[in-house]
Each structure stands twice: as structure tokens, then as C-alpha cells.
PAVEXTOR-688274 format. One record per residue (C-alpha): x, y, z. Coordinates in steps of 0.001 Angstrom, whole numbers, padded with zeros to 6 digits, always signed. Layout:
BEGIN
XYZ/...
This chain:
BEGIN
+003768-007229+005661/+003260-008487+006147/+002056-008625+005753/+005923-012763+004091/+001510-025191+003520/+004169-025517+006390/+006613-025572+003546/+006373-029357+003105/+003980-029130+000445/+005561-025678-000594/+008924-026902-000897/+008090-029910-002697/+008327-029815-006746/+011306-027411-008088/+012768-025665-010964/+011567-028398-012679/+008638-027037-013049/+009938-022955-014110/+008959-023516-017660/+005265-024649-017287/+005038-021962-014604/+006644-019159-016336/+004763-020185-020200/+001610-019936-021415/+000687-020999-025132/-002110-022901-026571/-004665-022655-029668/-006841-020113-028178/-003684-017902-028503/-005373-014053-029984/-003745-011259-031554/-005840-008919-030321/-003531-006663-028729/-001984-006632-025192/-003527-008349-022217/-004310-005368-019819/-004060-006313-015980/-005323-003357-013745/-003525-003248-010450/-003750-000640-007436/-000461-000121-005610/+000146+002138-002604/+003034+003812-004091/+002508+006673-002015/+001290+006764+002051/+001719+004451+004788/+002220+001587+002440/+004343+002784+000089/+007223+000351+000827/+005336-002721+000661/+003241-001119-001956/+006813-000715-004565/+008070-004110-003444/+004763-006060-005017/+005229-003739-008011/+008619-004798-008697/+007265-008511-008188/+004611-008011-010622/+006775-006322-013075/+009231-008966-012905/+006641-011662-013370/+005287-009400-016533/+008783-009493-018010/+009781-012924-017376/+006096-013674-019315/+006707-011360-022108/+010046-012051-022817/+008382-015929-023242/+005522-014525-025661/+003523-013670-023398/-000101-014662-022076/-001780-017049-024553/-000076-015075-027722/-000716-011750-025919/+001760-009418-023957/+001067-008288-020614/+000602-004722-020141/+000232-003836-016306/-002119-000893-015299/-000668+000275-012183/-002123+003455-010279/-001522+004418-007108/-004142+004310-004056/-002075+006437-001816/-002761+003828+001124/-006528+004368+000633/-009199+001891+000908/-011542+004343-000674/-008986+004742-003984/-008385+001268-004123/-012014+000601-004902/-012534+003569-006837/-009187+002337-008891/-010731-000744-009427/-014002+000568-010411/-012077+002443-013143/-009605-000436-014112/-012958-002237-015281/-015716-000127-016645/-013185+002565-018197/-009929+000835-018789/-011790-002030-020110/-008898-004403-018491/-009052-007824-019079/-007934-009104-015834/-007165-007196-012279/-004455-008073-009882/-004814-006884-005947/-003191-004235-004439/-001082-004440-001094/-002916-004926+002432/-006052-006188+004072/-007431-002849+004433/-007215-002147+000768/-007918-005774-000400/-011258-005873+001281/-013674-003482-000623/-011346-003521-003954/-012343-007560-003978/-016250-006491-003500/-015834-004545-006433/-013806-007027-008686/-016463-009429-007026/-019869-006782-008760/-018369-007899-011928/-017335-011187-011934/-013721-010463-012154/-010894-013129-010280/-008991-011483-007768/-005970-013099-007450/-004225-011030-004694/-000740-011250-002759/-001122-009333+000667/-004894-008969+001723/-005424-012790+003852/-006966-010816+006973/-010922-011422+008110/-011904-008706+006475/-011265-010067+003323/-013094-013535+004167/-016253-012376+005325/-017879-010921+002743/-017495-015093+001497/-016668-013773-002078/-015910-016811-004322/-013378-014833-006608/-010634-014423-004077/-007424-016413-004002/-004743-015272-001316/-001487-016034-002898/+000106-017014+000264/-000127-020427+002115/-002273-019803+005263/-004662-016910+005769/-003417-014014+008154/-004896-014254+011090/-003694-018042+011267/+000103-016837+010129/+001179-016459+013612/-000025-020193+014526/+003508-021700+013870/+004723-019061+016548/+002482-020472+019112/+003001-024383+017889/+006899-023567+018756/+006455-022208+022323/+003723-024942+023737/+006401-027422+021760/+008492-026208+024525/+009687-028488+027611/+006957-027242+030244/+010202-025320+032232/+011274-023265+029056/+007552-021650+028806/+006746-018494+029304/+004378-018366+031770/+003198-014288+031245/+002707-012601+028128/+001643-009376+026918/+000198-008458+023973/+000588-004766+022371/-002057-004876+019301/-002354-002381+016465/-006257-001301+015436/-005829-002790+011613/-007632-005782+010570/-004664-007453+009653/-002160-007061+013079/-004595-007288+015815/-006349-010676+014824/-002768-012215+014247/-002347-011208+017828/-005487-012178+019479/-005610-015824+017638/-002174-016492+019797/-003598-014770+023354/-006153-017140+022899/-003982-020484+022300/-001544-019454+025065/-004162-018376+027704/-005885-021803+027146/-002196-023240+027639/-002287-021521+030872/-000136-018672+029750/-001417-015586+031722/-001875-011912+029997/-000468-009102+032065/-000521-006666+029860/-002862-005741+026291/-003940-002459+024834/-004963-001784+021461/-003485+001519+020002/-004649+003251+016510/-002750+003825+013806/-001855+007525+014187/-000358+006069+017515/+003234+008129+018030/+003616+007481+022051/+005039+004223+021911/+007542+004973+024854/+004549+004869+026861/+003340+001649+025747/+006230+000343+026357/+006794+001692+029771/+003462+000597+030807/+004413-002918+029641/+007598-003620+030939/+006235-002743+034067/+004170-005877+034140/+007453-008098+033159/+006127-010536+030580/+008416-013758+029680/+007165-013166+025981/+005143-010408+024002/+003449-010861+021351/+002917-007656+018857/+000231-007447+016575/+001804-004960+014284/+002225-003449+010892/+005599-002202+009807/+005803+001226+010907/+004574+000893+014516/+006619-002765+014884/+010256-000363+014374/+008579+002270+016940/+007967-000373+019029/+011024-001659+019417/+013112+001731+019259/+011167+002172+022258/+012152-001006+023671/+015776-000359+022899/+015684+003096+024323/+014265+001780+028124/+016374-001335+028169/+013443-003556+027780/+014530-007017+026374/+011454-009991+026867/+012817-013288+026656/+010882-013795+023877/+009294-011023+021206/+007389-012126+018640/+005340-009379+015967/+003434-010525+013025/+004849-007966+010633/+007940-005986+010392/+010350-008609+011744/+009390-010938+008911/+010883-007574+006600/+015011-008317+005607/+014905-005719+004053/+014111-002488+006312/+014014-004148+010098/+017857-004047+010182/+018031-000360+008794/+015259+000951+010984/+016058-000863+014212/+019612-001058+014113/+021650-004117+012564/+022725-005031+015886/+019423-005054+017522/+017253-007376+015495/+018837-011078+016861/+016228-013294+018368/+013667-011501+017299/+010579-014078+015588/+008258-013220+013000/+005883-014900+010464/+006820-015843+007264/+005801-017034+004052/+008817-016992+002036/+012654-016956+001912/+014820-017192-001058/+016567-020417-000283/+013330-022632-000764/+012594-024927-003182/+009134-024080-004150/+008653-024152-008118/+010522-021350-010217/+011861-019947-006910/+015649-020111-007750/+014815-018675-011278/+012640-016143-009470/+015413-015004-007180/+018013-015003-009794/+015896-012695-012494/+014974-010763-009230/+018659-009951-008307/+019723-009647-012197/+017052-006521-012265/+016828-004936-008627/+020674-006152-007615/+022039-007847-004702/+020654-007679-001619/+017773-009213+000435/+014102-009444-001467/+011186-008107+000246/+008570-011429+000945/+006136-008930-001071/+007948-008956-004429/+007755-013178-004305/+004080-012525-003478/+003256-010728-005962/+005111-012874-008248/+003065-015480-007169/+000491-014158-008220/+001125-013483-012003/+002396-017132-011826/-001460-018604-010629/-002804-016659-012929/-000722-018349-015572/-001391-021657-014524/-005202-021071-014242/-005071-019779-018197/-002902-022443-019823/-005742-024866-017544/-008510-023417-019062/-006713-022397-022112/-008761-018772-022224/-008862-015684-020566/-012657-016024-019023/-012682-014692-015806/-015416-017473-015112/-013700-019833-015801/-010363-018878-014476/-012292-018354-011098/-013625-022401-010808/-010501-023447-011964/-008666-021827-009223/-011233-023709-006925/-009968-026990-008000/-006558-028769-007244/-003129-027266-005787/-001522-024659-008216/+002516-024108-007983/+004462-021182-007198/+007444-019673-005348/+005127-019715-002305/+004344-023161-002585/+001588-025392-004111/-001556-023545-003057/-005201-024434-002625/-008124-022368-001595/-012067-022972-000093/-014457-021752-001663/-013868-017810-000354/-010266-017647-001618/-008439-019018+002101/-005503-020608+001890/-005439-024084+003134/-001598-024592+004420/+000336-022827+007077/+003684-020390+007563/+006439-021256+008973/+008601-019399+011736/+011155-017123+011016/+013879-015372+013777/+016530-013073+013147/+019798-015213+013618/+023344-013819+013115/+022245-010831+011745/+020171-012869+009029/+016309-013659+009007/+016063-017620+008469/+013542-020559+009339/+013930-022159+012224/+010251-024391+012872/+009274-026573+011877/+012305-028326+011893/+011510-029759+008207/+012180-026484+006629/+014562-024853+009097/+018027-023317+008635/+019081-023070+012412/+017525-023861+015365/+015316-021203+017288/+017349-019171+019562/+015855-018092+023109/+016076-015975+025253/+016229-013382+022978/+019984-011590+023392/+019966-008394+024797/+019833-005508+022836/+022843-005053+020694/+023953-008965+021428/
């Protein structure tokens, strides 16, 4: 992801607040067996990997909640099935989790693509859909009043930070060409195109675009053709998969932009180093929405039940996502005090609710009303660095070489 409030909101409150976030009790409290939540996970296809990091961020979240008693007296039981990446199963998953399952809640599954017409169906029947990785257009238009993004700006505005950094910039440190490499997915390409237009209107001049599908293999050509034009920055709208393609590509013909920037697979600490090479990944910027050193509420308790499950090692931005989720959820039922979709729905419309990404609000079609912050690859580690409120270094340009 991606897929990954400016922080100051999100990193005010704190542990603090773990117990109300991670609790749910109250007199409406039933015995009438265990709280199903369907969810549909690509645990197979091009979004497998993001697909198993939100299910380990939901099961998490189902075991801290259990282990506390559970969702008003009831234990969570999660309904996972896989959607094998498909936009058409996803739905059709849904459709199931509902009218056959008989599930009492539904969780979303991983992706714009997937979020979209499983959020219409959710929507037919007046279920909530509370979702961690779906904040692209195609989600928003259908102006579906049960949607809440769990992540603190919308997607095609996560890249906004990015371009608040470089016009920040002394007017001689600007790039003054870009290029702008743009997968066709309604989550990468929009990130992309809301920057092209902020930097042409800055009077930053495009040498170089082309939109390329998702069975795109050929990125040496791409590539080729771009560094031909010799951009100061590019700016890749990009997935996961065709982000580490691109820049093996780059690698491989020497090509090294002052300044790369691509709105998902950078923002990943756990497989950009791995599929890139360790050594390659300094300077390179990214999106995100998360990191494990903030102090959003129940993040350090998050982090430390993640790493006491899944081990050491970076978390994927998905897995806190997902978390999220399970923890708005929670705060929407203790609210309300019952498990009424309806009523879990105009709650969610009403206030700021905390979690480890922050204290989030929506409008009324589920958009998140704060902002990312700006994340760059930094001795070998993926940390902050704007706004300066929330960084951990400094941004770093010109990007190093390759291997530097």
C-alpha cells in the first residue's frame, strides 16, 4: 500500500488511552454467542502480501479484544475468505458474509479496487464499512454514507505532504522538470496526477508521463524512455509490484533522479529493502500513514503485542491499519453501547475517534479529514522526515546514487 491528521492530531493522546480503546463492556452486554465479523482478504493474487499483513492486524486486534472479554460480552469470531485479488469475489464475498453467514458486522478487505463495489454491497444493506486500505476516488464517488477510511487523509491527497516539502524548498533547490510514470489503478495514478498538477502550477514542467496497465512487464523501457528526458524529480504513481520493477530498472541503467518519490511500495519496510536491494533504497520518499515510534493511542501496546506474536522485525503500515480498524469499531460500540449497524454508522459521523493511526474524523462519505506525513528511506531505515513536528531526521536530497 499502500496503499501506510499530519500527525499532530494523530500523535496527540497516548497509551493512556489503550484500555478504553482496547475494552468494550456495558449493560447491553448479550450472551448470544460470538460476534461474527465477515472480512475479504486477498490472501492469494496480486495482493496477497498486503492482503496477509491486514489479516494479521485484524487478528491481533481480535485477540487483544477477546483476551479482554470481548465485544460487549461477546467474542469476536473473524470470517475471513479469500478474494484472490478480485473485485468481483470481494463483492460476491460480501454478498455471502451477509445474507448466508448472517454476520453481524463486516470489516473491508485490502485495496481501492476491491473496496469499491464490496462497500456498495455492505452499503444495499445498511451494513458500516469500516475499512483500512480502500481511500482512492473510487471509493468516494458512489457518496456512500457507511464508509470510514481508517487512515488520516484519503489517497489521492496522501502524496500532498510530498509536494508541500518540495515547493517548501528555497526556489534554487527545486526541481524544475519532473516526470511522472503512472500505473492504470484507481489508487496509484490519482496519487500521481494530484502532485503533476500542484507542481505544474508551481511552474514545474512535465517531460515525461505515460500511463502503463497492470500486466505491464517492460519497465526497462519505461525507464529508458524517461531518463532520456532527464527529470530533476519523478514522481511514480505505483502499487507495490510495479514500484520494485521500476526501480530494478532504474538500478540496472544507472538512472538515479535527484529526487524519486512513489506513492506505494517505498512506504513498505518490510519488502522494499528485500526486493530492491538493502543498499539501494536511501533517499527514496514515500507516503505514509504510520510508523511504530508514534504516539497515537494504544500504538506502543499495539507494536509490542504485534512483535510478541509475529516477532521482531519491521510491521507492515497494513497490519496497524487494520488494527485500526477493529479499534473504531470498538469505540463506536461502547458509544452507542449496541451492535446496530445504524447506529454505529451516525456515530462514526460525529466527533474524532482514537487509534494507532491517529484521532480520525470523516464527512459524510467516509473521507478522512487529516493528512500523511512524508516518509524517506534514511540509513537503511524508513522514518519521517516532514513536517518537521513529527520527523525523525531531516529529508535527505539529492537522492544518493544507487548503492550509496
Amino acid at each position: 500500500m499502500t496503499r501506510n491528521v499530519v500527525r499532530l492530531a494523530a500523535l496527540a493522546g497516548g497509551g493512556a488511552l489503550l484500555a478504553a480503546a482496547l475494552t468494550v463492556s456495558g449493560s447491553a452486554a448479550t450472551k448470544a454467542g460470538p460476534l461474527k465479523i465477515g472480512i475479504s482478504l486477498s490472501l492469494s493474487g496480486d495482493f496477497s502480501d498486503s492482503g496477509k499483513a491486514a489479516q494479521r492486524g485484524y487478528k491481533l486486534w481480535a485477540n487483544v479484544v477477546n483476551a479482554k472479554g470481548g465485544v460487549l460480552g461477546r467474542k469476536v469470531q473473524l470470517i475471513v475468505q479469500d478474494d484472490t485479488s478480485s473485485p468481483t469475489q470481494a463483492a460476491t464475498n460480501y454478498q455471502n458474509f451477509i445474507t448466508k453467514d448472517k454476520v453481524d458486522l463486516v470489516f473491508g478487505p485490502f485495496s481501492t479496487l476491491l473496496s469499491a463495489p464490496s462497500a456498495a454491497v455492505a452499503n444495499r444493506y445498511g451494513y458500516a464499512f469500516i475499512e483500512p486500505a480502500g481511500g482512492g476516488p473510487a471509493v468516494f464517488k458512489e457518496k456512500l454514507h457507511n464508509v470510514f477510511f481508517t487512515q488520516p487523509a484519503p489517497v489521492v491527497d496522501s502524496a500532498d505532504v510530498f509536494a508541500q516539502y518540495i515547493l517548501s524548498l528555497p526556489a534554487a533547490q527545486q526541481p524544475k522538470t519532473a516526470a511522472y510514470p503512472e500505473l492504470d489503478d484507481p489508487f496509484a495514478a490519482p496519487i500521481a496526477e494530484e502532485v503533476r498538477g500542484k507542481f505544474e502550477a508551481a511552474g514545474i514542467r512535465t517531460v515525461y508521463k505515460t500511463v502503463y496497465p497492470p500486466e505491464q512487464a517492460d519497465f526497462p523501457s519505461i525507464v529508458s524512455k524517461m531518463a532520456s528526458k532527464h527529470p530533476d524529480i519523478v514522481v511514480g504513481g505505483t502499487q507495490s509490484d510495479d514500484a520494485f520493477a521500476e526501480v530494478k530498472a532504474m538500478i540496472e541503467q544507472s538512472f538515479s533522479p535527484k529526487i524519486l518519490f512513489l506513492s506505494n511500495g517505498a512506504n513498505d519496510p518490510v519488502n522494499f529493502p528485500d526486493k530492491i536491494g538493502a543498499n539501494n533504497v536511501n533517499g527514496v520518499f514515500g507516503a505514509g500513514d504510520w510508523f511504530e515510534d508514534e504516539k497515537s493511542p494504544g500504538n506502543a501496546a499495539f507494536v509490542a503485542a504485534y512483535h510478541k506474536k509475529f516477532g521482531s522485525g519491521p510491521i507492515d503500515p497494513t497490519s496497524a491499519e487494520a488494527f485500526a480498524t477493529g479499534q473504531v469499531l470498538q469505540a463506536a460500540v461502547k458509544k452507542v453501547n449496541s451492535l446496530d449497524n445504524g447506529k454505529i454508522i451516525d456515530a462514526l459521523h460525529k466527533g474524532s475517534w482514537p487509534c494507532v493511526e491517529g484521532n480520525l474524523s470523516w464527512d459524510s462519505i467516509g473521507q478522512p479529514q487529516g493528512q500523511d506525513l512524508l516518509v524517506e528511506w534514511v540509513g537503511g531505515k524508513l522514518v519521517p522526515v516532514f513536517p518537521s513536528s513529527v520527523a525523525l531526521h531531516a529529508p535527505v536530497i539529492p537522492k544518493p546514487n544507487w548503492g550509496g
